[in-house]
C-alpha positions in Angstrom: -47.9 -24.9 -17.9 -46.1 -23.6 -21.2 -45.1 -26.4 -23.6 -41.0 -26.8 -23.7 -39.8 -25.8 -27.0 -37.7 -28.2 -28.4 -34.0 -27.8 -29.2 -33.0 -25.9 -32.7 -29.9 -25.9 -34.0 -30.8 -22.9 -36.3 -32.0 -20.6 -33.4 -28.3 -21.8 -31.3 -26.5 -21.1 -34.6 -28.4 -17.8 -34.9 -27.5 -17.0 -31.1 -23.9 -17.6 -31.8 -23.8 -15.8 -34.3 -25.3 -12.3 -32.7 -23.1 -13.0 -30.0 -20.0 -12.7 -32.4 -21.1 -9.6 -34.1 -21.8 -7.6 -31.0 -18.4 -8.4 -29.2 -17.1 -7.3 -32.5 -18.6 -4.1 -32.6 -17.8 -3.8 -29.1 -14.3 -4.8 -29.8 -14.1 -2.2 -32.6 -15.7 0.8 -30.7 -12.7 0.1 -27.9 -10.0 0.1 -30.7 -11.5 3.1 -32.5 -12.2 4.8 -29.9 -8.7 4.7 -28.0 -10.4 3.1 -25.0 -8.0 0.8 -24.3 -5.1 1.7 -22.0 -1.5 1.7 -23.7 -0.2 3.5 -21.0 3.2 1.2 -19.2 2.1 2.8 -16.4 -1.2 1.4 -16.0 -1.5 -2.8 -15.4 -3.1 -4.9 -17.7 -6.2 -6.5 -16.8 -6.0 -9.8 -15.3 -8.2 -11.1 -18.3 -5.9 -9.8 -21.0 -2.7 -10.8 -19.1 -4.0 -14.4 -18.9 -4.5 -14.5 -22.7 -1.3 -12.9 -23.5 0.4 -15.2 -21.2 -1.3 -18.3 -22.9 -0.7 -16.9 -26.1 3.1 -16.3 -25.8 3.3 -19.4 -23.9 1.3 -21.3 -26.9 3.5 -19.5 -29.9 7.1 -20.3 -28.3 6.3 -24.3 -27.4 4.9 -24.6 -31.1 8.2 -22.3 -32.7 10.7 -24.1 -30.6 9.5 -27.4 -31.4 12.0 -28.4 -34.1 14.8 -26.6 -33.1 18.0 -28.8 -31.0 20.1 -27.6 -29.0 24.2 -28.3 -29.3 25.9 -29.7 -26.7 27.5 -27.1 -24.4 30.5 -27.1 -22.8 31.7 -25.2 -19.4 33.2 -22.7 -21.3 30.2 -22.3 -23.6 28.1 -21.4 -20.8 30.4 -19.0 -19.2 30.7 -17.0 -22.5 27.1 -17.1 -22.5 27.1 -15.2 -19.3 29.8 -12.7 -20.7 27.1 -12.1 -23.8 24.1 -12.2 -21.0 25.9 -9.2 -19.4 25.9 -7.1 -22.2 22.8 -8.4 -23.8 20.2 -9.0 -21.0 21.3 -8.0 -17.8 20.2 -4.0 -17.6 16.4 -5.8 -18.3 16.5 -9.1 -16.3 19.6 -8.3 -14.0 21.4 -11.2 -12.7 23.0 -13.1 -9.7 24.3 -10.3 -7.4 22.9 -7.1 -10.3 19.3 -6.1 -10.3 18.1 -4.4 -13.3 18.6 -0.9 -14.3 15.9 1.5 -13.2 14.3 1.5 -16.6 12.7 -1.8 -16.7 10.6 -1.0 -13.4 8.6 1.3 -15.8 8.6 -1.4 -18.5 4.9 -3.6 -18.4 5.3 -6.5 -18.5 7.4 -6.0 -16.4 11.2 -7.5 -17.7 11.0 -11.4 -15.8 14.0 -12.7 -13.4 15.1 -15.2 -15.9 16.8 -17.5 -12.7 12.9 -18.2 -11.8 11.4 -17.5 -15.1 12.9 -19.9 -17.7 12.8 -23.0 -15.5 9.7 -24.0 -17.1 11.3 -23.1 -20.7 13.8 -25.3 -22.4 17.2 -24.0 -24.4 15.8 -24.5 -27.7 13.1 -22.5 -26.3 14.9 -19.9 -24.4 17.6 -19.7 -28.1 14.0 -19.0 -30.0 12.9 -15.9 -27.5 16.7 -14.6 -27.6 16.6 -14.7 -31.7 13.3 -13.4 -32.6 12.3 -11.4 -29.3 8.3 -11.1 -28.0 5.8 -8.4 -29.3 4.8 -6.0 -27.4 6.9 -6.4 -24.0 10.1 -4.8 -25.2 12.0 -7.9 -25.8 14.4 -7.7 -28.7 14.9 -9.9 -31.4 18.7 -10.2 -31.2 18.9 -12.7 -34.3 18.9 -9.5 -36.0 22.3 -8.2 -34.3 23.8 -11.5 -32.9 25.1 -14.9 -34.2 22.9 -18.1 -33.4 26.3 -19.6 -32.0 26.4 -16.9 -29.4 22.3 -17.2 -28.5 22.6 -20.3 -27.9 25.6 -20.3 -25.5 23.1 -17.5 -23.8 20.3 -19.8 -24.3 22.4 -22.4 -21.9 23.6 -19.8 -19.6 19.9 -18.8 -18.7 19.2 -22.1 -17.9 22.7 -22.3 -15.5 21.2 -19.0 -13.9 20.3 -20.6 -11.2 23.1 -22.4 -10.4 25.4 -19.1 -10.4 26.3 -17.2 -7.4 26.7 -13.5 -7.6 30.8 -13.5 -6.6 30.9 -16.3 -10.0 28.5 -14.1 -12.2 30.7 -10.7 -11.0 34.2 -12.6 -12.0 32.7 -13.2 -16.4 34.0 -10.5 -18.2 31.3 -8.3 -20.4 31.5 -10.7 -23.9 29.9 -8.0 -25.5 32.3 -4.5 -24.2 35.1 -6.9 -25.8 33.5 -7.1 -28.9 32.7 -3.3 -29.3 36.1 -2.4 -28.3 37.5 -5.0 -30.7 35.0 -3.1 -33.5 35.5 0.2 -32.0 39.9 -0.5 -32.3 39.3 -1.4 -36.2 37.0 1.3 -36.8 39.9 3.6 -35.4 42.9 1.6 -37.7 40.9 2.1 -40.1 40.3 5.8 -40.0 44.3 6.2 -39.3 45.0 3.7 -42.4 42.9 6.5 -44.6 
């Protein structure tokens, strides 16, 4: 019977270590090499979705963690919806609207934000509104939009639920009045020239 080699740290260490460089090299002839699909078209592995998930999941607990959300009134909410309209609906639809045809062919796939953000909270809904998610076609609207009017969204999304479609149908578009109002003073102004 072969003596049992005792335990070294040095030969584990040494292990790990190979182990590291050869799923880098791997990792590098896939990049390099174009191996990986990009295509929308074709799914992500369940693998890489998992981490991705985690990931995104992991980043907007830790980013939202300081942030507080103001109280909202009735009225706050349903001008959230009117903003949600112009702002989210053609991607996540809404109570009564499904999305536009587009997001089918975006991946991941644009979520229905009545299931989806139960698990979020506003602060944390207000963060993914402002500074949007990598890679999955959502927009950082802090760019375009005030953090007043995200985080009226921010509490309509978590109302979603509690909407029906005849309610959600009756909120005017918050966001075709604003364009028009922009649109009118762009005109004045031309005339005024």
């Amino acid at each position: 019977m072969a003596a049992k080699r005792p335990f070294s740290w040095g030969s584990f260490v040494t292990g790990a270590i190979a182990m590291i460089v050869l799923a880098l090299i791997a990792g590098t002839v896939v990049v390099i090499g174009g191996l990986y699909p990009v295509a929308a078209s074709k799914p992500d592995s369940a693998a890489f979705r998992w981490l991705a998930e985690q990931s995104r999941d992991r980043a907007i607990e830790r980013s939202a963690a300081g942030l507080t959300a103001p109280k909202f009134s009735a009225a706050d909410t349903r001008e959230g919806a009117g903003h949600f309209k112009g702002m989210c609906q053609g991607c996540h639809g809404g109570p009564g609207v499904e999305p536009q045809e587009f997001a089918s062919g975006m991946n991941p796939r644009p979520p229905d934000l009545a299931k989806a953000a139960g698990d979020l909270s506003v602060p944390q809904v207000f963060w993914i509104a402002k500074h949007g998610i990598k890679m999955t076609g959502m927009p950082a609207f802090g760019k375009t939009d005030e953090d007043e009017e995200l985080w009226k969204v921010a509490a309509f999304v978590k109302a979603l639920p509690r909407f029906s479609a005849a309610e959600y149908a009756a909120i005017p578009d918050g966001h075709e009045d604003e364009h028009e109002h922009a649109h009118m003073a762009g005109d004045k102004h031309a005339h005024s020239n």
